[in-house]
C-alpha positions as CSV (number, residue, x, y, z in Angstrom):
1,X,69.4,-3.5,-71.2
2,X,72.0,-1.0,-72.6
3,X,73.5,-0.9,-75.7
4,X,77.7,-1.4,-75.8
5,X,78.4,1.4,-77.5
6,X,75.8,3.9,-75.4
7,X,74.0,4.3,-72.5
8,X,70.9,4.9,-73.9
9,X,68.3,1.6,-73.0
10,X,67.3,-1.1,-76.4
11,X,64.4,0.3,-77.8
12,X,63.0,-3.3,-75.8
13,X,63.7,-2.1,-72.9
14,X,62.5,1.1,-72.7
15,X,58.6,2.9,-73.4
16,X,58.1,6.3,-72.2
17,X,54.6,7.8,-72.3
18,X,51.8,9.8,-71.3
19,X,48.8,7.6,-69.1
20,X,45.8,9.5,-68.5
21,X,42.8,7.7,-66.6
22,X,39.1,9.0,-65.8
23,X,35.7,8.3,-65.3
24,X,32.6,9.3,-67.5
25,X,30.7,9.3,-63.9
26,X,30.9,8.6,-60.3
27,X,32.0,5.4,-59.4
28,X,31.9,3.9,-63.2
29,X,34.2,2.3,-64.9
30,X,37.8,3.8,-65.1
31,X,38.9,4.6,-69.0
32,X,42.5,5.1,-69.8
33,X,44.5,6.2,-72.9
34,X,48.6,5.7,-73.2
35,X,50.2,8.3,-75.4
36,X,53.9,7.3,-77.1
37,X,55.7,9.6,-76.2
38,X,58.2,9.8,-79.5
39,X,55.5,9.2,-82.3
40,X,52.1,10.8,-80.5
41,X,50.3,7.6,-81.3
42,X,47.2,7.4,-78.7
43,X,46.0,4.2,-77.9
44,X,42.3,4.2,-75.7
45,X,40.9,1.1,-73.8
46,X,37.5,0.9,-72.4
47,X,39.0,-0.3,-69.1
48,X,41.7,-1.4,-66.7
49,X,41.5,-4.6,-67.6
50,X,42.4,-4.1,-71.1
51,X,45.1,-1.3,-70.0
52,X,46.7,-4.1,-68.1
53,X,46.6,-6.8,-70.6
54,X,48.5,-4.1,-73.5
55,X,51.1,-3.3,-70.7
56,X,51.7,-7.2,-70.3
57,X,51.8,-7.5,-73.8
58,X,54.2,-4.5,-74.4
59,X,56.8,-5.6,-71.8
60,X,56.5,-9.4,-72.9
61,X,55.6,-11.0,-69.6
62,X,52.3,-12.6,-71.4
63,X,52.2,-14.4,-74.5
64,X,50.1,-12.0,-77.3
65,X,46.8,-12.9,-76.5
66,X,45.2,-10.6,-79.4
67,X,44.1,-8.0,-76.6
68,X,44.2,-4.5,-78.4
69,X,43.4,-1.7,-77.0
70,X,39.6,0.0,-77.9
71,X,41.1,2.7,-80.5
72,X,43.9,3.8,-81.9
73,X,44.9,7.2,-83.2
74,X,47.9,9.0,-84.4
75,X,47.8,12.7,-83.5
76,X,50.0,15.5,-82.2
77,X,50.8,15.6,-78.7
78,X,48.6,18.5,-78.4
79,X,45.3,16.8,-79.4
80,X,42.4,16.1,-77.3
81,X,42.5,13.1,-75.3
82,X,39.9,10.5,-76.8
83,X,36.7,10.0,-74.9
């Protein structure tokens, strides 16, 4: 939704980030970590699943269902990604 005054999206509305996804071997289980792209903050989950479940919760199409993601870190944007 845009603002009146601007047309810049509610801070609601909008989430812009960095996904990354991988594998620690063939055929497991896919990882993921979602990077904010304003603060840095880098948020890993042990699977799909959970990734789904935070992106649900984020954009308030499911009730908050205490899902978190595995960890949590604040960092630079030039960090590396969290295995």
């Amino acid at each position: 939704m845009q603002t009146p005054d601007s047309n810049q999206p509610s801070a609601a509305d909008y989430h812009a980030g960095l996904l990354r996804l991988w594998r620690d071997q063939h055929g497991g289980v896919w990882r993921a970590s979602l990077q904010d792209a304003e603060s840095g903050e880098r948020l890993g989950f042990a699977d799909l699943e959970r990734l789904f479940a935070y992106l649900r919760q984020l954009t308030s199409e499911a009730p908050n269902t205490g899902v978190s993601p595995t960890t949590t870190e604040r960092s630079p944007a030039n960090q590396s990604e969290i295995s």
